[in-house]
Each structure stands twice: as C-alpha cells, then as structure tokens.
VOGU-3710 file (C-alpha; in Angstrom, 3 decimals, decimal comma):
1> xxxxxxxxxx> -50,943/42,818/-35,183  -50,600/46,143/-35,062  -47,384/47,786/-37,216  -43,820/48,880/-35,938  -44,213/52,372/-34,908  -40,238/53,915/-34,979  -41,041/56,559/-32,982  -41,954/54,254/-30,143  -38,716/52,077/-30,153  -34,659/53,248/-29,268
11> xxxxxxxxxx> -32,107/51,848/-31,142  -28,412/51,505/-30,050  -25,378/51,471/-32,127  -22,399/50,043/-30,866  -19,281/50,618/-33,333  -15,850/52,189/-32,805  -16,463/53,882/-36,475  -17,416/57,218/-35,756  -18,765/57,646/-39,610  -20,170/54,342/-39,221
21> xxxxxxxxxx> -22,322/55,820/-35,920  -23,130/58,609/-37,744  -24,239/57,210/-40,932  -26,492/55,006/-38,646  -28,202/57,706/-36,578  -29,178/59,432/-39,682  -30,595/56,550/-41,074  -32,839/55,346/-38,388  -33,765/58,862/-37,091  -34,917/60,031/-40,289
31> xxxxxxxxxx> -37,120/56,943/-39,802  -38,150/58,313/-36,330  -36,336/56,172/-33,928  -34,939/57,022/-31,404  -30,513/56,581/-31,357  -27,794/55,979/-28,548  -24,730/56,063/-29,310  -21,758/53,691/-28,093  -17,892/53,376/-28,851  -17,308/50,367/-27,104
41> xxxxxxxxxx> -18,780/47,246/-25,484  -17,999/48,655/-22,499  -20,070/51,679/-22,675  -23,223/49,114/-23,254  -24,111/48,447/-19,699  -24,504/52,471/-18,717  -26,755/53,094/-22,191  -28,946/50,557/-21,084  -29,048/51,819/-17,718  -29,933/55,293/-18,690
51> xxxxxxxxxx> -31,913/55,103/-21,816  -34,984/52,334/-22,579  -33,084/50,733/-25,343  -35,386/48,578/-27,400  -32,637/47,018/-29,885  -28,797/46,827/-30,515  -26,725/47,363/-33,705  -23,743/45,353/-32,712  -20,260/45,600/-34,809  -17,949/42,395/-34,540
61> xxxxxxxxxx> -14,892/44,258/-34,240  -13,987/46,642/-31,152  -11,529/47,807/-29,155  -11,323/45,967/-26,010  -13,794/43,428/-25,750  -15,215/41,897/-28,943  -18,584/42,283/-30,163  -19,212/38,386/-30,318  -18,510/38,455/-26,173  -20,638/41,490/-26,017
71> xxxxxxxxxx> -23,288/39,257/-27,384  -22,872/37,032/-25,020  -22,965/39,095/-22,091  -26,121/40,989/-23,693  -27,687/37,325/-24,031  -27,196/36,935/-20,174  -28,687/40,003/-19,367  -31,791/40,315/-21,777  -33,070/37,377/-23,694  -35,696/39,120/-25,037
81> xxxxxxxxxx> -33,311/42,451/-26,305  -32,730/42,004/-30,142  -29,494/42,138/-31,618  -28,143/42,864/-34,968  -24,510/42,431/-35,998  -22,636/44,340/-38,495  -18,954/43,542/-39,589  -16,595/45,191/-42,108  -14,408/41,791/-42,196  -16,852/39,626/-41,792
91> xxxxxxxxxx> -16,310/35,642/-41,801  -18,478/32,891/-42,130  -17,121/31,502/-38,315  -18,593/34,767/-36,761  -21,633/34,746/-38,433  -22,571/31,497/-37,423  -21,029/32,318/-33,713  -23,559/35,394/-33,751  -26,362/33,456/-34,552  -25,672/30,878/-32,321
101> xxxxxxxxxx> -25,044/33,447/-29,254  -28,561/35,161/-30,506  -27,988/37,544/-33,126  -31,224/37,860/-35,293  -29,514/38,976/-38,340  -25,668/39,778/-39,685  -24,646/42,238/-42,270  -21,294/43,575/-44,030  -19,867/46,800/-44,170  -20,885/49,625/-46,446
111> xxxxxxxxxx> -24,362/48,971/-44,791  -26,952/49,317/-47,335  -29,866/51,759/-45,519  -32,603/49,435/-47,130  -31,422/46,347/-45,545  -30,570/47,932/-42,206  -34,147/49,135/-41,912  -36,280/46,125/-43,056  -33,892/44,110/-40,538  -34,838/46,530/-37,564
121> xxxxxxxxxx> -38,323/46,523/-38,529  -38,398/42,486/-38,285  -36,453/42,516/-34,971  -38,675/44,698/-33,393  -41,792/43,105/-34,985  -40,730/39,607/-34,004  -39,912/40,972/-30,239  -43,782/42,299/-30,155  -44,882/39,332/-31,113  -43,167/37,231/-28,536
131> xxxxxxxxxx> -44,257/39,862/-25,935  -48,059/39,463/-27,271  -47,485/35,761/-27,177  -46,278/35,192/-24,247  -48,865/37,652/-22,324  -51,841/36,306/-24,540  -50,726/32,477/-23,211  -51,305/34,104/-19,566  -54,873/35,064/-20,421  -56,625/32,731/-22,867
141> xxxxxxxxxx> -58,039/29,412/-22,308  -59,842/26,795/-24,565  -61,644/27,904/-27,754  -64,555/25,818/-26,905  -64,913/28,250/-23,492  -65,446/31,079/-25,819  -68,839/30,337/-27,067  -71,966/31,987/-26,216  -74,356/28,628/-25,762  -78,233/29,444/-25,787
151> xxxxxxxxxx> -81,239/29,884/-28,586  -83,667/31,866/-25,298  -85,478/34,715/-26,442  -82,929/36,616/-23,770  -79,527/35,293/-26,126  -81,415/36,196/-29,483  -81,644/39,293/-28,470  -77,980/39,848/-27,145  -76,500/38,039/-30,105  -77,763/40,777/-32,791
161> xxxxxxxxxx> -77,103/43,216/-30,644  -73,769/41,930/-30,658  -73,697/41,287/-34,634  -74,773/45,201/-34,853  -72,157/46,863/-32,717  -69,109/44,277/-33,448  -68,460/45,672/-37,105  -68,189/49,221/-36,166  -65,856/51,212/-33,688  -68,801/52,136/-31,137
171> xxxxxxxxxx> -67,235/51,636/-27,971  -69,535/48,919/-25,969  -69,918/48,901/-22,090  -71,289/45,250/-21,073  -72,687/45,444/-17,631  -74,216/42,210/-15,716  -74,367/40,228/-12,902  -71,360/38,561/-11,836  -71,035/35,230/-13,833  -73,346/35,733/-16,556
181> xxxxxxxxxx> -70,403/35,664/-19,498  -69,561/39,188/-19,659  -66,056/38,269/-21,429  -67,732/35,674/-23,437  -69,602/38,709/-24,835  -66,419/40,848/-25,327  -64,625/37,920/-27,201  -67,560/37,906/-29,464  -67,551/41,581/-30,352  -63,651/41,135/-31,147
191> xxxxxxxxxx> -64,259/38,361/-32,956  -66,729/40,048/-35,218  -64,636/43,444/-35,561  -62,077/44,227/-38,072  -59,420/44,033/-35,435  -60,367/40,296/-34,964  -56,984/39,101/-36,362  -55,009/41,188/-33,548  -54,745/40,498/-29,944  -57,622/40,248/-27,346
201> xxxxxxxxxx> -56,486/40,998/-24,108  -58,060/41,018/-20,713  -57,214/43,115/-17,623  -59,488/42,448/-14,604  -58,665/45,844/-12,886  -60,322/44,359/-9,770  -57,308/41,961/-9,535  -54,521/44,675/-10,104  -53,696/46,464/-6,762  -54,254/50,384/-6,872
211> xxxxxxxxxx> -51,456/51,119/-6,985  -49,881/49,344/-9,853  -52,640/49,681/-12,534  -51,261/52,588/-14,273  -47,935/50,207/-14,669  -50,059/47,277/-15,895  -52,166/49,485/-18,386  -49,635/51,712/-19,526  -46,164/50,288/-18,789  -43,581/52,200/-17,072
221> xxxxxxxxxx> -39,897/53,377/-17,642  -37,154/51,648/-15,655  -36,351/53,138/-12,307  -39,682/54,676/-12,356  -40,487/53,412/-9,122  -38,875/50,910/-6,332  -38,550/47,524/-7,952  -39,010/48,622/-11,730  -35,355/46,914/-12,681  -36,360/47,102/-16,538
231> xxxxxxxxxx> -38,640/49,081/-18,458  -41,986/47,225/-19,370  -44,327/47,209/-22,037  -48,220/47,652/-20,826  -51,275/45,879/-21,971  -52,554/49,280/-24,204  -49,145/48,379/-26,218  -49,678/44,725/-26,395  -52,836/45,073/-27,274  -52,178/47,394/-30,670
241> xxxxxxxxxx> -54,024/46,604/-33,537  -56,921/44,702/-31,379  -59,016/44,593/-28,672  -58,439/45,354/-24,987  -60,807/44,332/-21,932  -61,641/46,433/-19,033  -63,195/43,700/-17,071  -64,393/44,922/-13,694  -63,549/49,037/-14,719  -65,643/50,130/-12,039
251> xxxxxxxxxx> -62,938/49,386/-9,467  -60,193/51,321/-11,106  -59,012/54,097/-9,405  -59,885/57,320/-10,650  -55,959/58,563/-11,750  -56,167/55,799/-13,972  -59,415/56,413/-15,308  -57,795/60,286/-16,545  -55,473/57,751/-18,479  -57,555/55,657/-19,683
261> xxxxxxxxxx> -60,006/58,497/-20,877  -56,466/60,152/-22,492  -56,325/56,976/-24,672  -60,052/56,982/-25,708  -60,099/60,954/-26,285  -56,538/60,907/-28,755  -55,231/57,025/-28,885  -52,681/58,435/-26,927  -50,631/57,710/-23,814  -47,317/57,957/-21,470
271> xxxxxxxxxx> -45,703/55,181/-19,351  -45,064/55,417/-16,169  -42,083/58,062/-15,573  -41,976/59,141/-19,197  -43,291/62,119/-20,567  -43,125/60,797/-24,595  -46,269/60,171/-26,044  -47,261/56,319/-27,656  -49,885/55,869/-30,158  -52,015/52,952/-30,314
281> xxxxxxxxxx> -54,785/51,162/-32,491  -57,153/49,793/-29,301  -60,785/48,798/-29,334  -61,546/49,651/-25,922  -64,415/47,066/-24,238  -65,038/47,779/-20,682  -67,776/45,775/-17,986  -69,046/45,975/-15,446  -71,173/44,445/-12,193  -71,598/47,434/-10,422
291> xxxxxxxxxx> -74,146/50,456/-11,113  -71,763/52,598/-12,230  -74,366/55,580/-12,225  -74,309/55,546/-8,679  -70,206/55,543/-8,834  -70,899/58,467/-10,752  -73,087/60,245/-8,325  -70,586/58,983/-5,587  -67,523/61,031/-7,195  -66,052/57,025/-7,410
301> xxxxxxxxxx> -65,867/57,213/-11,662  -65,919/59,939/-14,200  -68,877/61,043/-15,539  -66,628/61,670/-19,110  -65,388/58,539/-18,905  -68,747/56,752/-18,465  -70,048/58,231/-21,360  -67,150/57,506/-23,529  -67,586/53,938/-22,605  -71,296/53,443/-22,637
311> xxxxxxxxxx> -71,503/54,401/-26,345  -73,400/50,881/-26,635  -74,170/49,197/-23,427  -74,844/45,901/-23,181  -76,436/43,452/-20,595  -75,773/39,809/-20,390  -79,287/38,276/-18,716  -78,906/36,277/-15,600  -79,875/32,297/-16,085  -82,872/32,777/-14,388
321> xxxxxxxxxx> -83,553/34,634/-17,304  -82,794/32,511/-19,778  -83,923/28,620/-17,817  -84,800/27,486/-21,620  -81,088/27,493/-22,243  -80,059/25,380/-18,745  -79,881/21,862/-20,014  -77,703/22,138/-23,557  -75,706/24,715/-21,278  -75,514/21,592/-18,156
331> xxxxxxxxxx> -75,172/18,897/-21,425  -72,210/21,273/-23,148  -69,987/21,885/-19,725  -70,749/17,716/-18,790  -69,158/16,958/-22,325  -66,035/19,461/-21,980  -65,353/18,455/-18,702  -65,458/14,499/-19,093  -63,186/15,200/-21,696  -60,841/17,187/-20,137
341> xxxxxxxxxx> -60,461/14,665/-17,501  -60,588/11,983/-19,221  -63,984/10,600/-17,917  -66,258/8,169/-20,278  -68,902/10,879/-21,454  -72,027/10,936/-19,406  -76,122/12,149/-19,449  -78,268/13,646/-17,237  -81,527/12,388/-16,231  -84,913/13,889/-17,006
351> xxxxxxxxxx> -85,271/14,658/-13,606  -81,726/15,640/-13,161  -82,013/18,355/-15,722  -86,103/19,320/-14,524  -84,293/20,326/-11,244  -81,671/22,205/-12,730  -83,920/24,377/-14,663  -85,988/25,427/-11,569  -83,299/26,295/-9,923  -82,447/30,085/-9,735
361> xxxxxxxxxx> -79,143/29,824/-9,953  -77,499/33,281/-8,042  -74,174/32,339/-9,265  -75,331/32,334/-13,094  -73,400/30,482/-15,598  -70,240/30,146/-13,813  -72,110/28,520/-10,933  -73,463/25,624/-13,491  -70,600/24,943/-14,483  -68,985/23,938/-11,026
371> xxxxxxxxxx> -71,808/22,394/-10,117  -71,293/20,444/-13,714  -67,442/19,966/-12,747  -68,693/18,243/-9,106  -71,297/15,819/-11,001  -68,782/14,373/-13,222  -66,048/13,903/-10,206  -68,741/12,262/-7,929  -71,562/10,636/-10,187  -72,471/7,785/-12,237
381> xxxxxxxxxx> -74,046/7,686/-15,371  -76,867/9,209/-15,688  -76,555/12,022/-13,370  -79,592/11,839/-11,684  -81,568/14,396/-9,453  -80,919/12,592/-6,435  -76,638/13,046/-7,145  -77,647/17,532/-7,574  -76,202/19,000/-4,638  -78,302/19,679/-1,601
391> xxxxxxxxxx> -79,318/22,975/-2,110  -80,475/22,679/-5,721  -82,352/19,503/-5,406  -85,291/21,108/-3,256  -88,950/19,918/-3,559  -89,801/21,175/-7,202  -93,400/21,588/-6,138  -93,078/23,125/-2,815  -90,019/25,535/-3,743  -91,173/27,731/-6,836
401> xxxxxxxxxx> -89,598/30,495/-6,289  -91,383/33,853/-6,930  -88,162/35,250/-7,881  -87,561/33,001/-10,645  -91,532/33,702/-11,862  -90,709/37,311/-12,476  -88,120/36,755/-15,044  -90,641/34,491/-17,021  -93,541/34,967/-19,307  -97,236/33,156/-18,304
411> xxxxxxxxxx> -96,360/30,399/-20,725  -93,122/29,223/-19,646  -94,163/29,419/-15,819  -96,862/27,878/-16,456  -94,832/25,005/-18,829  -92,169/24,705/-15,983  -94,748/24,377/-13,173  -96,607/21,837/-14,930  -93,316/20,113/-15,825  -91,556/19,893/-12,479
421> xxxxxxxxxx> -94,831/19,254/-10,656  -95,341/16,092/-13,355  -92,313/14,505/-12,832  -92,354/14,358/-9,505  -95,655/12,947/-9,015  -94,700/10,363/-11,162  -91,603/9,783/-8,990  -93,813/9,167/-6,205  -96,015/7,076/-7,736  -92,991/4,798/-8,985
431> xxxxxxxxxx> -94,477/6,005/-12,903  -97,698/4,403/-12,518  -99,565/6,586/-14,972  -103,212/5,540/-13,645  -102,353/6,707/-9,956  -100,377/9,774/-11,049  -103,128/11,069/-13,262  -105,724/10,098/-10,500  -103,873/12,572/-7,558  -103,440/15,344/-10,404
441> xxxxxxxxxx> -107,012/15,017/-10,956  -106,672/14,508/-14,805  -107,840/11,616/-17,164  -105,075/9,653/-18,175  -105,084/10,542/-21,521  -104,139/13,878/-20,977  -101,561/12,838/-18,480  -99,892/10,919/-21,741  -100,476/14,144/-23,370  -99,140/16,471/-21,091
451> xxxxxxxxxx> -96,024/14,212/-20,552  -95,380/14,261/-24,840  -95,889/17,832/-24,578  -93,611/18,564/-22,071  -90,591/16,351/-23,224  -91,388/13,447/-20,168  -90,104/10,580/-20,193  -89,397/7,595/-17,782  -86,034/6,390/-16,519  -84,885/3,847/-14,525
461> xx> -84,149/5,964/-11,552  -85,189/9,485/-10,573
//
C-alpha cells in the first residue's frame, strides 16, 4: 500500500481553545496537511460543506453542543470520516463513549505533537485501506481465475515475455482479441512486479460512460458537478503503490487520455473541480482489442499517449492458436465449475475433447468456458461429443476449417486431421478395428499404432 501523503489529506480541528487551534495547525501543516479551523460543533456542518475534509480533531468539551454528540451526528453523516478526540478533563466514561460512537483514538490535553501525528497518520492509513478494500471486493474474483493455463508453444512464448517485462517499470500495452485473457496477463505482470503487494485495480473504460471517466479515474471535488454530494477518491488514488488496468483504453475519450498521459509524463494529477496537484506511485497497464494505430490515424487516440503505453506490447494468441492447450483448459474450467456448484466432478470423453480442439473457437477462452459452464448444468458423466452444443459438434472430417490450418504448423494439422478423422471412423464402425483400418486403407497394425500415437482410446459411448 502505498504511504500517507499529508499534502493530499485536510484535517479539521474542532476546539473552543484558540491556542489549542493554533498549536494544532502548526503541527500538522508543518507536516503538509492541509487545516480548517472550527470553534464549535456547530460550525462543523459548513467546513465540511466548503472544504474536502479528510479527518476531524474533535475536543470533548465545547460550548453549546458537546463534542461526544458531535460525534454522533458526524457518525450519521460519514461513516467512513475519521475522528480523533482530544480532552483536557478527560474521563474514562467519555473515552469509552467516544469509542463506542466511532472515535479511532482519544488523547489528553497538553497534546504531545508525536502522538497527534502517528494517530493521524493511522486514521488516514486505515481509511485508505477500507476505501482499497472495499473497491478491490468490487473487482476481484477467485484466485484460481487468475491463472494463465497452457504449456503451447504460443503461452511459452507469452509467459517469458511476461517474466522479462514484470520486474521492471516498462509500461506494457497487451492488445488481443476479445476473450483471449488480456487481464489474466495484466494480473501476471503485477504479480511479478515489485508493486505486487499493493492493489491491482481494473477500470474497463468501455463500461464507464464518457462522460464520467475523468470522475472514475481521477476523483472529483464535491459540488463539482450535479449529483457529486461528497468528494470521492478515484481509482489512480486507490490504486497507489500498485498496479492500475486500462482495460479497453481505446474507447476512452480523448480529454481523458490528456489526463491520463499527465499521470504517465509526472505521476501527477487533479480531481475533478480542483486545481491541487496529487502524486501517485501507479504501474500503468493498458489493453486493448482494437488497432489502435488506426485510432491514431483517425485523430480517435493520441499518438503521445500510444507511445507512452506501448513501451512493451504484448499479444495474448487466440485459441485457435494455441488448440494444444484446449482440453486441460476444458478439464480445468469442468473442475472449477462442478465445484462451485456443487456438482460431483466430471470427465470428458475422447471424442468430447477431439471436437473441442477442432473447433475454432471465435469467442476464445471466455467462450470455452461457457460452453464448459452449459456441459456441467446439462450433462452426465462423461461429457460426451454428442452433449457439445450444436454448432461445435460439426462433422470433424467434413468441417476442417482452413482458418484454423493457418494458425498451425504441418505437424500439428497434420496430427489433428489424422486424429479427428480416426476417431470418427471408429465411431462409425462401432470400434471395430479390422473395418476401420480397412475404409482408411491402412493395415491394422498401423491403425493400433496410429491410435497409441495419437492418445486414442475407446469409450463406451462417443
């Protein structure tokens, strides 16, 4: 997580001591907060209203209403808001009243500066870390969903390109058809950097309207625009100290891509209606599915901002690119998902899984694994070819596709052809291995060959 910047937090101090305010102001600004002042729980509700208040110094004692009912109607209004209470006759019955009502910590007058500052430092650190919490809960799912399945020569090749990049601070651009694990990638460069004990969060700018992406990324001030009742935090500050994911960056609009290249060019940014500058430590990862040359071209992205991204681009191959990795991908989502809904566990076929790697798959990954999600709803066990949905269970032999030929070398056509072509024969000749070999025109002993070779074996059903 990254550090408590002062400069980027305001603190008020509510006390009817005016040596007491004083002292206070002194103390935190030589720091570099930010101070309000206030004489009186009744003054509270205008600060807040005019200034973005990240934390309260409370005293017990005021004229008027009493800092302990202050608390209370500060709980009411803000959860989240930190408070501090100070007393100069302080009991043991208040303190325990202020830490029931909320009060994260509760100190005696003469303040001591040391204490005063390590307590606003762990008030404002533990109210980041809620915030991170809470918005990381909204955007994470199962570890097991985070791992990049496959041995294919395609996956080799992306996973030390991956190890290469992760450990520095290059800035990585992943581009890819849709479904082919683009975040899966990100996570693993995170993982790998030295940010990987700070956040990882994930905007999908395609999702954000236009219009409120700038708010989103970079938070805005309160009253900054129609319905902004508070001021909020963006996802550059919650994601200080570690990664954040620009899935989708080629439909941002192009005042937020100025921002965005503001933050890559000095680390540097305003929210919404401010003009004070915040500092953060981000690892920037963007994607892509679009050709975002021809956004360039189109005046649709910024050529600065492309390059500043693309410092290491990375592709994530399409399925069809990669058909050697289909059935532990198919035999890893069948697991997960019988487990997640509570199903006895459950195996594909030979011919199940023979179909499923000629297949050519224009959804990519993502598409597997609903088709996975519908075979453990509506099979039995073993999933067998005939249970694949319609349009993946075509004739294997009449139904190559030439498509699906170009992302593979001689061999592995060649192995797959012979494969699919095989096992169906022998599906039509109910696995009588004298009649099979006789229509492929081969003895019989290479038939038993070519079935050993090829990983064929016979089931009970196809």
């Amino acid at each position: 997580m990254g550090s408590v910047k002062p400069q980027d937090f305001c603190v008020l101090v509510v006390d009817d001591e005016r040596n007491i305010r004083r002292t206070l102001r002194l103390v935190l600004e030589g720091e570099g907060y930010a101070v309000e002042e206030a004489a009186a729980a009744e003054e509270i509700d205008r600060v807040l209203e005019s200034a973005p208040v990240d934390l309260v110094i409370l005293d017990v004692k005021l004229p008027g209403e009493d800092g302990l009912h202050a608390l209370k109607r500060l709980r009411e209004r803000s959860v989240r808001l930190p408070v501090l209470m100070v007393s100069g006759h302080a009991s043991i019955a208040d303190a325990v009243e202020a830490t029931r009502l909320g009060a994260l910590d509760f100190f005696e007058k003469p303040l001591d500066r040391d204490r005063v500052l390590i307590a606003v430092r762990n008030a404002l650190e533990r109210a980041s870390l809620e915030e991170r919490v809470e918005a990381l809960a909204a955007r994470t799912f199962g570890a097991g969903e985070f791992e990049l399945i496959g041995d294919s020569q395609a996956m080799q090749e992306l996973k030390g390109a991956i190890g290469k990049v992760a450990p520095t601070s290059g800035r990585v651009l992943i581009t890819g058809e849709s479904g082919t694990g683009k975040e899966l990638v990100a996570r693993a460069v995170h993982a790998a950097s030295r940010l990987a004990q700070g956040p990882f969060i994930k905007v999908n700018c395609a999702a954000i309207s236009p219009g409120l992406i700038e708010s989103e990324l970079f938070g805005h001030e309160r009253g900054s625009f129609s319905g902004a009742e508070r001021r909020k935090r963006g996802l550059f500050e919650l994601a200080d100290g570690g990664t954040i994911f620009l899935d989708e960056i080629g439909d941002m609009s192009l005042s937020a891509q100025a921002k965005v290249l503001r933050v890559l060019q000095t680390g540097e940014f305003s929210r919404v209606g401010s003009e004070r500058a915040l500092e953060v430590d981000v690892r920037v990862i963007a994607a892509t599915n679009t050709n975002l040359d021809e956004k360039v071209k189109a005046g649709e992205f910024r050529e600065d901002l492309y390059y500043r991204l693309a410092v290491v681009p990375l592709e994530t191959p399409p399925l069809r690119a990669r058909r050697d990795d289909i059935p532990r991908l198919a035999r890893t989502f069948i697991e997960r998902l019988c487990r997640e809904n509570n199903y006895p566990s459950k195996t594909f076929s030979e011919g199940a899984l023979t179909q499923l790697q000629l297949y050519h798959w224009p959804g990519n990954v993502r598409e597997l694994r609903n088709v996975c999600e519908r075979l453990v709803i509506m099979s039995g066990d073993p999933i067998r070819r005939a249970d694949l949905p319609r349009e993946i269970d075509a004739p294997s032999d009449a139904r190559f596709e030439v498509e699906a030929l170009d992302t593979l070398t001689l061999r592995e056509a060649r192995e797959q052809l012979e494969r699919a072509l095989i096992l169906r024969r022998l599906e039509q000749h109910d696995w009588n291995i004298t009649h099979t070999a006789e229509v492929l025109g081969i003895e019989r002993t290479n038939l038993h060959k070519k079935m050993k070779q090829l990983s064929i074996k016979r089931e009970s059903a196809s």
